[in-house]
SERO-4910 file (N, C-alpha, C, O; in steps of 0.05 Angstrom, whole numbers):
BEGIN
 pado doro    nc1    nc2    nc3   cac1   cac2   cac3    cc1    cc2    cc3    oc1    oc2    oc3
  Unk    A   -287   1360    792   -272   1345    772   -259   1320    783   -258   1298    773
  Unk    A   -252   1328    803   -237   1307    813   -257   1271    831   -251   1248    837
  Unk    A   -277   1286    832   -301   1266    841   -306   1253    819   -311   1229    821
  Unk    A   -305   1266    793   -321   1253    774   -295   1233    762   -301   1211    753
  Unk    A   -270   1240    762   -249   1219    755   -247   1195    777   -234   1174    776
  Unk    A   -261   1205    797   -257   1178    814   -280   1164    821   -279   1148    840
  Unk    A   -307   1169    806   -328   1156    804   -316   1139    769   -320   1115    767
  Unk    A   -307   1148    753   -308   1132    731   -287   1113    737   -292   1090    729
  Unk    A   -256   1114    755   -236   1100    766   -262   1079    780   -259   1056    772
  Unk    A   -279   1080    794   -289   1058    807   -310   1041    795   -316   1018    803
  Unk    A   -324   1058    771   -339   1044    748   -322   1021    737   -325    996    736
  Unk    A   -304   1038    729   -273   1020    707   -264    992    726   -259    970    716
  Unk    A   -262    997    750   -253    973    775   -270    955    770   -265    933    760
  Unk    A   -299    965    780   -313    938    784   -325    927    757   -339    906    758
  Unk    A   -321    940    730   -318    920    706   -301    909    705   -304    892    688
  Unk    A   -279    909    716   -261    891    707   -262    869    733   -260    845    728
  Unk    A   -266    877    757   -272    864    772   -305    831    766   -311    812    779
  Unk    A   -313    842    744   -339    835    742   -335    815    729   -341    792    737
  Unk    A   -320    825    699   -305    803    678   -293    785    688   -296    762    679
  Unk    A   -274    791    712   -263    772    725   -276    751    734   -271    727    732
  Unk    A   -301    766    750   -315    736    763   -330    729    752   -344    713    764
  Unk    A   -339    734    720   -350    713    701   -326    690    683   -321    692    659
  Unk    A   -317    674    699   -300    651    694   -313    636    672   -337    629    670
  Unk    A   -291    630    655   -299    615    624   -304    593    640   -297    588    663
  Unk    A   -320    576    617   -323    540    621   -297    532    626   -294    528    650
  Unk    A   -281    529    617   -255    516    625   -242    528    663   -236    516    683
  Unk    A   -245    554    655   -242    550    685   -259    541    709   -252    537    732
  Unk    A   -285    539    697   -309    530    716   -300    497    714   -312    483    730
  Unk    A   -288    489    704   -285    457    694   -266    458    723   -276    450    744
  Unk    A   -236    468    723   -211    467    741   -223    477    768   -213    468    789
  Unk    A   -245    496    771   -256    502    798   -275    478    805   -276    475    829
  Unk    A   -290    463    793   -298    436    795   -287    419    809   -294    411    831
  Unk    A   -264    410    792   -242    391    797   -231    398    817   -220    378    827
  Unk    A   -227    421    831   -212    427    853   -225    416    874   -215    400    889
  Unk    A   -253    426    875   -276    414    897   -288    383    899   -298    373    919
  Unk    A   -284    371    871   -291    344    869   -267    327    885   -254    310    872
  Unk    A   -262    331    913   -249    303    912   -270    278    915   -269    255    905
  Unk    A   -288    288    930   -313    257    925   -330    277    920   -332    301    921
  Unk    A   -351    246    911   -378    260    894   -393    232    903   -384    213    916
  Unk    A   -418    237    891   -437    211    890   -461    226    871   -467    249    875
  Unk    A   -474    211    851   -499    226    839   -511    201    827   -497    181    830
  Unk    A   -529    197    816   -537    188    798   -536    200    770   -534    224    766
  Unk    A   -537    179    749   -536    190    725   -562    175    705   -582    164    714
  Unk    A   -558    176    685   -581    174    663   -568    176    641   -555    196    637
  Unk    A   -570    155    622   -543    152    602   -572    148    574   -596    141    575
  Unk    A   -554    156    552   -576    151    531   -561    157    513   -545    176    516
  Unk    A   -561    142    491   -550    134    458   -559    137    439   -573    118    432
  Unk    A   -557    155    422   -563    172    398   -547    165    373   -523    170    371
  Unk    A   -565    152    351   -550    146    323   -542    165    314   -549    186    324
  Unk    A   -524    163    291   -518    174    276   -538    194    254   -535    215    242
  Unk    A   -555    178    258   -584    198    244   -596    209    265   -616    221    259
  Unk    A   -588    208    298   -609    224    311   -627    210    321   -648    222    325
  Unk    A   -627    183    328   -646    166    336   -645    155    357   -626    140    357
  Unk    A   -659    155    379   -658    150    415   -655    122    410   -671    108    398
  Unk    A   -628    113    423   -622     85    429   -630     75    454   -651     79    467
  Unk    A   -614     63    458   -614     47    489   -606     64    512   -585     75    513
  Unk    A   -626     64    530   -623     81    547   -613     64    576   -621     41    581
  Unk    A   -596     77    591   -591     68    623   -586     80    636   -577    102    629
  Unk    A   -589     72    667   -591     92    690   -575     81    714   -582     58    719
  Unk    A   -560     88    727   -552     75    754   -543     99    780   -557    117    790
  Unk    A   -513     90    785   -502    113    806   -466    111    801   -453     92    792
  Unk    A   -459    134    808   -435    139    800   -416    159    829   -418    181    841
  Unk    A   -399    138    830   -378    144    859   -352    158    850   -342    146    830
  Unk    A   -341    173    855   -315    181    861   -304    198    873   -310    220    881
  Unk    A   -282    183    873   -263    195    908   -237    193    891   -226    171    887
  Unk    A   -225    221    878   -199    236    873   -175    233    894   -174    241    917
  Unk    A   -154    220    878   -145    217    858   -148    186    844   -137    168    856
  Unk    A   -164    180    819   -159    153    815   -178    137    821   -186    119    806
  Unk    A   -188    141    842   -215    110    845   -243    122    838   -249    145    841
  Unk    A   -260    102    826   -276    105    799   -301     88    806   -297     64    810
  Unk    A   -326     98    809   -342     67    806   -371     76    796   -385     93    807
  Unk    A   -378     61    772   -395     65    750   -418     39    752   -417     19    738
  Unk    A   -438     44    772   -459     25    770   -485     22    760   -506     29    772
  Unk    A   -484     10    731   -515      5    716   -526    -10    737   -515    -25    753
  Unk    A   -560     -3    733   -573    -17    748   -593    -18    742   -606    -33    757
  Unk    A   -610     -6    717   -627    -13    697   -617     -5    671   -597      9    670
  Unk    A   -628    -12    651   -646    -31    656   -632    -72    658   -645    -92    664
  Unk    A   -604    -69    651   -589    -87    662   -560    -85    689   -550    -63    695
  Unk    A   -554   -103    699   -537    -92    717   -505   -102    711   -498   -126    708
  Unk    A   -487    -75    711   -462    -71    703   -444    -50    723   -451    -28    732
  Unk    A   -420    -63    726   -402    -48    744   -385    -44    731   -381    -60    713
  Unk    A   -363    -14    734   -339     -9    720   -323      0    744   -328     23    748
  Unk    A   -310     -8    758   -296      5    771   -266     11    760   -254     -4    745
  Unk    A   -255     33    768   -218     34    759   -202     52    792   -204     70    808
  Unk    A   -191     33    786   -170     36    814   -136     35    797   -127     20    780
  Unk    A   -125     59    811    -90     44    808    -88     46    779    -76     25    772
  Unk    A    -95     63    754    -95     62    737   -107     47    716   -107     51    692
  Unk    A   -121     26    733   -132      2    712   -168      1    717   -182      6    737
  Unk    A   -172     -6    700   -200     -8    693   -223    -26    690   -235    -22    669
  Unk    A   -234    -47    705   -253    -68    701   -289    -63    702   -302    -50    717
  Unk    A   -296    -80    681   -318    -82    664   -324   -105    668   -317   -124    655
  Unk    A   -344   -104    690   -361   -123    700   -391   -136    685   -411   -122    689
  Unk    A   -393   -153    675   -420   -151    657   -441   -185    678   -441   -210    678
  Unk    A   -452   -165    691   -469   -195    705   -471   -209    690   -457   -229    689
  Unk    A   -491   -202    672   -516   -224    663   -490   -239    643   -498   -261    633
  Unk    A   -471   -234    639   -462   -252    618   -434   -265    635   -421   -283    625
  Unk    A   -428   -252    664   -412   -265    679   -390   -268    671   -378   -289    670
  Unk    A   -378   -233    658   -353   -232    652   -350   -212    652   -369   -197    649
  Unk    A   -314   -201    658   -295   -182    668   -288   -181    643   -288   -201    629
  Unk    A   -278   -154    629   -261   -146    622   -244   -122    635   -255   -103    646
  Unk    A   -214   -123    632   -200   -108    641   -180    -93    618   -168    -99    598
  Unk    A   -186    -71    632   -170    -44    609   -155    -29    617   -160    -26    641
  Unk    A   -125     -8    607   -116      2    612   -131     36    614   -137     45    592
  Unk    A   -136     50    634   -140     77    636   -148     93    619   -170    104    620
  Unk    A   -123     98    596   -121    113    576   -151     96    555   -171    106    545
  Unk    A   -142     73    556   -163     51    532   -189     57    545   -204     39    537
  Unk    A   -198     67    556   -229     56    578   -247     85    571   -272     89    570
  Unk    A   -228     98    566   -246    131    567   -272    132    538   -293    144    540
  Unk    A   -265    118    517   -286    124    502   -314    113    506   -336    118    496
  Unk    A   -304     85    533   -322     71    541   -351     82    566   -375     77    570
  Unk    A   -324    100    579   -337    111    604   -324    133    607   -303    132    620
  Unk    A   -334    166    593   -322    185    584   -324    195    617   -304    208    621
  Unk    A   -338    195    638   -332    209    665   -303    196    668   -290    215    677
  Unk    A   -292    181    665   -264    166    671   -243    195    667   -219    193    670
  Unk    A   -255    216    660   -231    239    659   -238    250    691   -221    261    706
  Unk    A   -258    247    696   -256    267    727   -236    251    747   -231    260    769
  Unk    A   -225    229    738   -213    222    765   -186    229    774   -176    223    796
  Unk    A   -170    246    747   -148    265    760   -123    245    748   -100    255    749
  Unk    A   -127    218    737   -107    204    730   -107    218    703    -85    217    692
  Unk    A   -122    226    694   -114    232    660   -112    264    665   -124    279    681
  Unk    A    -87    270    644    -73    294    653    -90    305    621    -85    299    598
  Unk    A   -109    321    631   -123    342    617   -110    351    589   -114    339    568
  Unk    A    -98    372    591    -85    389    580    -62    373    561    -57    380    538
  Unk    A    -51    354    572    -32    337    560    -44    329    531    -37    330    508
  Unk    A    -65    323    546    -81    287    525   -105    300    500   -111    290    478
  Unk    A   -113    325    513   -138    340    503   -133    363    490   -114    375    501
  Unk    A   -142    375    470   -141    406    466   -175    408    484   -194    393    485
  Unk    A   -169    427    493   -197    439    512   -213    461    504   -201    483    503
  Unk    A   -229    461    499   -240    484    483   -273    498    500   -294    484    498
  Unk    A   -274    516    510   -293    524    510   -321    538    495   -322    558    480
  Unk    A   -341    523    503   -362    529    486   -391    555    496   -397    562    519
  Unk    A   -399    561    480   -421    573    484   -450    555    501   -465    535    498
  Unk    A   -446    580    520   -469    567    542   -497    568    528   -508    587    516
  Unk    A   -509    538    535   -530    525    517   -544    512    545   -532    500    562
  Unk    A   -579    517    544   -595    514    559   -582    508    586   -582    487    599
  Unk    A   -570    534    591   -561    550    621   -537    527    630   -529    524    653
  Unk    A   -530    516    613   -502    510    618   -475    507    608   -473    501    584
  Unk    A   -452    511    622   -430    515    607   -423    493    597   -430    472    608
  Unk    A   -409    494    577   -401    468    556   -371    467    547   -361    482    530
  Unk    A   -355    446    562   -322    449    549   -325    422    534   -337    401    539
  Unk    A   -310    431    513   -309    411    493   -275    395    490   -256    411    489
  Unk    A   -270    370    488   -246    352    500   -242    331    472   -251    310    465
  Unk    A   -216    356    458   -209    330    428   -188    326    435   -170    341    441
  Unk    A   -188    294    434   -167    274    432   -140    280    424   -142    279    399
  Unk    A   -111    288    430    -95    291    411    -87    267    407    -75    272    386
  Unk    A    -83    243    411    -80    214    400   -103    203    378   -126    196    385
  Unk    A    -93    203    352   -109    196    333   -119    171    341   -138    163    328
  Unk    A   -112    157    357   -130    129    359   -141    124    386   -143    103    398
  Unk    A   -146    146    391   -165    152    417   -192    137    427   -200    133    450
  Unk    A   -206    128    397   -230    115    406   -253    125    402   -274    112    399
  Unk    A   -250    161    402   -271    173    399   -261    212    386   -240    225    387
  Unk    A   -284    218    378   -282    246    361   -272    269    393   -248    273    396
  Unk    A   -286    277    407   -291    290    426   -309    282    454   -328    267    457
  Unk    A   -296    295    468   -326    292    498   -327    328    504   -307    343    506
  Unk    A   -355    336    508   -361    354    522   -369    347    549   -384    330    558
  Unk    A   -355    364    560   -371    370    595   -384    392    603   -373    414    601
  Unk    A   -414    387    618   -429    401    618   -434    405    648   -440    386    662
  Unk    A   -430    440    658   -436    454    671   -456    466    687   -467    486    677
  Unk    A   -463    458    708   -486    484    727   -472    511    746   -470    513    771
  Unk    A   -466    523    734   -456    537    755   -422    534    759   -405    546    747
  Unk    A   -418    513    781   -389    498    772   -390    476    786   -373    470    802
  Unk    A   -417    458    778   -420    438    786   -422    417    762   -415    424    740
  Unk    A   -430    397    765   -417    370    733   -455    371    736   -468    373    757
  Unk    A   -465    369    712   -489    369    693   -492    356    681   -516    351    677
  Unk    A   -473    340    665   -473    332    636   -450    326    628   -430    337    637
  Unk    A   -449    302    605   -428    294    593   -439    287    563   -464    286    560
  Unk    A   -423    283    541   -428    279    519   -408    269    508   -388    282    504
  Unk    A   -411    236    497   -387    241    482   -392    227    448   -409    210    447
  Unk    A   -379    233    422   -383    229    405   -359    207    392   -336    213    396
  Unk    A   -363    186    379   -350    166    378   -335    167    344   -330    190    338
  Unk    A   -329    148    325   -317    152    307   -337    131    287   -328    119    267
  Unk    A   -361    128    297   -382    121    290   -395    138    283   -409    128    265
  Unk    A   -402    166    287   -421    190    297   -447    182    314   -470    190    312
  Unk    A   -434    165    330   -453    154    351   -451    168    380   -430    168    392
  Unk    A   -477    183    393   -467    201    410   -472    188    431   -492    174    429
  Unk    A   -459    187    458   -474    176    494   -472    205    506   -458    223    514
  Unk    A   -494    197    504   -508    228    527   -511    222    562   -524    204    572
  Unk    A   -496    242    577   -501    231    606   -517    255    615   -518    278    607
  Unk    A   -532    242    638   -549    268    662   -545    260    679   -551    238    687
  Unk    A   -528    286    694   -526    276    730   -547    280    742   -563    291    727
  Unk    A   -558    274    769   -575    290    780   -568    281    814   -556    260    819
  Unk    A   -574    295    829   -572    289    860   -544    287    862   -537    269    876
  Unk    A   -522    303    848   -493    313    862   -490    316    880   -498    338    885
  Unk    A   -478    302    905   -465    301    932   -441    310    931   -428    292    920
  Unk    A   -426    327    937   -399    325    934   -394    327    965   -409    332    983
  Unk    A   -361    321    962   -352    312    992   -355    300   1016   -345    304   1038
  Unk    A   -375    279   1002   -382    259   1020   -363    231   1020   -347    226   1002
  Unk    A   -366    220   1035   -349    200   1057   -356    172   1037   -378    162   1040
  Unk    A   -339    161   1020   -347    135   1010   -326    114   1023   -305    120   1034
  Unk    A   -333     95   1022   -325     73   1030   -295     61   1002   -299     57    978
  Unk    A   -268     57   1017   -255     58   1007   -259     25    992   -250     20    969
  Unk    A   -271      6   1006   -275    -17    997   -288    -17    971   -284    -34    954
  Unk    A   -306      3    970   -329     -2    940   -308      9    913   -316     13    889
  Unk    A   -285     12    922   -266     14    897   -247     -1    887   -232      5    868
  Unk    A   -247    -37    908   -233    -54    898   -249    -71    886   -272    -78    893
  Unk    A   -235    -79    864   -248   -103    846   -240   -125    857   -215   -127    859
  Unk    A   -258   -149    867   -244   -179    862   -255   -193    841   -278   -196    847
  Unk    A   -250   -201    822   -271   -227    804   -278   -246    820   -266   -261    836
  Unk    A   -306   -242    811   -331   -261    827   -324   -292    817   -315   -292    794
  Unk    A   -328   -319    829   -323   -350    825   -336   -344    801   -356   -330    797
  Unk    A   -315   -363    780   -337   -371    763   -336   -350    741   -354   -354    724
  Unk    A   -324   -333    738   -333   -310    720   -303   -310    700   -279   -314    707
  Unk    A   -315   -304    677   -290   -303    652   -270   -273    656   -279   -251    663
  Unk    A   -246   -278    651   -224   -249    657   -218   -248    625   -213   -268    613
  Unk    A   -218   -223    615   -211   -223    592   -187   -193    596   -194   -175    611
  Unk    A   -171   -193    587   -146   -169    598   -145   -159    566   -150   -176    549
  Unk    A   -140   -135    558   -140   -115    549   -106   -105    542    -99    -84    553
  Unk    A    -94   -115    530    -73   -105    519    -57    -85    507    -34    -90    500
***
């Protein structure tokens, strides 16, 4: 009798033990973030109408080194830099040889990874919602609590508890879809590729 109460005592343990280490998306999100202080990957960005129709697609590479420094480089099929340092945010556009600069909070509907860099306080700014895991990855979903946010929601998308995917939906019902691929984390970036200077010659437009 007493064997058999302490075979079901160790059944009962390691279910709960089990539940335990199946961690929701949201906490796969904070075990992420814990490990992301740098990253490097490439991404693959693509724009979806409101009816569902493949827009303009782009591809470049994407740096960051937690807490705060940010750097977002298109490189086809035109070339564009976003870096944000120090809370602020610049939008580099070559071909047209102009800066714009934005405040942090203002930049995110532009460049929805702008939440991994630890300046925007999660929980504060977001209700966080976890979603049902969809073609093998986890999905947290990120609504605005400032009605003039810029945009409906961003989901972040999960491998395991590594960054996969981003999604964010606008107040357009215009969606930007991201794909990481080749995630580095904890590699050594160069603290220089996170200051902005304006290039001679180029228009500053500041963001109020």
């Amino acid at each position: 009798m007493l064997n058999i109460l302490f075979m079901a005592f160790c059944l009962m343990a390691a279910s709960i033990a089990q539940v335990r280490a199946e961690d929701t998306p949201v906490q796969r999100l904070h075990n992420f973030l814990a490990k992301a202080a740098s990253l490097q990957a490439d991404f693959r960005q693509v724009v979806v109408s409101e009816k569902g129709e493949t827009g303009k697609q782009s591809s470049g590479v994407f740096l960051l080194q937690r807490p705060g420094k940010f750097r977002w480089d298109y490189t086809k099929p035109y070339q564009q830099e976003i870096i944000s340092n120090g809370g602020k945010v610049w939008f580099y556009d070559v071909d047209l040889a102009q800066v714009t600069a934005r405040k942090l909070d203002k930049a995110i509907g532009s460049t929805p990874a702008l939440l991994l860099t630890g300046e925007v306080a999660l929980e504060k700014n977001f209700t966080i919602q976890s979603q049902d895991k969809e073609e093998g990855l986890y999905w947290i979903k990120l609504i605005p609590k400032e009605e003039e946010s810029g945009f409906k929601y961003v989901l972040i998308g999960l491998d395991g508890d590594n960054l996969a995917g981003m999604e964010l939906s606008d107040n357009f019902g215009q969606l930007t879809r991201i794909y990481f691929s080749n995630l580095k984390l904890g590699v050594h970036l160069d603290p220089a590729r996170f200051d902005f200077k304006t290039p001679a010659g180029v228009d500053v437009f500041e963001d109020k």
